[in-house]
C-alpha positions as CSV (number, residue, x, y, z in Angstrom):
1,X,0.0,0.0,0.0
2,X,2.8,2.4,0.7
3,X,4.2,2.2,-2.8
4,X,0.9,3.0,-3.7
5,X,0.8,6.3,-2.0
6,X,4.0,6.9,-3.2
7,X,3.3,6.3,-6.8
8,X,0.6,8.5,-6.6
9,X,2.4,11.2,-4.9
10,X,4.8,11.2,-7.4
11,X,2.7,11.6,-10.3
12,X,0.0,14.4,-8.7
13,X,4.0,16.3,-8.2
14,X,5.1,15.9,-11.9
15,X,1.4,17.1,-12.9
16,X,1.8,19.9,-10.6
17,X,5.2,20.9,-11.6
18,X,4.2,21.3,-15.2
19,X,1.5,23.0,-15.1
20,X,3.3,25.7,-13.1
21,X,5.4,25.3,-16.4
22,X,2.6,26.3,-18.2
23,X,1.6,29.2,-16.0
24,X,5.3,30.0,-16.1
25,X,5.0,30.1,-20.0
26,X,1.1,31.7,-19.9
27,X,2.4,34.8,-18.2
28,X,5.7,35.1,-20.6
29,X,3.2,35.7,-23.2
30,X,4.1,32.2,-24.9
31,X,0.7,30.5,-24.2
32,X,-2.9,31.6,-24.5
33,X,-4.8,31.3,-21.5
34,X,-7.2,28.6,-24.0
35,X,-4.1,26.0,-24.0
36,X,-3.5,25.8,-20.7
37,X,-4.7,22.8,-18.8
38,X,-7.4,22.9,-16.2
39,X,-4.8,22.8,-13.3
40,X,-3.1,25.7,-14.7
41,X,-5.6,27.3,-14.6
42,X,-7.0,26.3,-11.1
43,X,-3.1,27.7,-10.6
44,X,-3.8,30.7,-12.4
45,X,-6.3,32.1,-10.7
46,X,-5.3,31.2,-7.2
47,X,-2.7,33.3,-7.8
48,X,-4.7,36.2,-9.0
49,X,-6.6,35.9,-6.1
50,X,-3.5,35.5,-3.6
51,X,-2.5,38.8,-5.4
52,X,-5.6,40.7,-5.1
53,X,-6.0,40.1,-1.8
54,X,-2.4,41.4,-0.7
55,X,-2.6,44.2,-1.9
């Protein structure tokens, strides 16, 4: 069970890490916001909001 966990920890990381690539890429001006993936997006606009509220 514990390689389980870690299999799937692993993976859910390396899905995480590039779409932070692609919000990386979205806010060089390389990618439209209609190609990124759904967690990009979700990434997106969590950070739009952490902004918005800081300042």
């Amino acid at each position: 069970m514990r390689q389980k966990a870690f299999r799937a920890r692993k993976k859910h990381q390396k899905r995480r890490k590039r779409a932070k690539q692609k919000v990386r890429l979205h806010e060089q001006g390389q990618l439209k916001y209609e190609q990124l993936p759904r967690l990009a997006r979700e990434m997106l606009a969590k950070k739009r909001r952490a902004e918005r509220t800081a300042a």
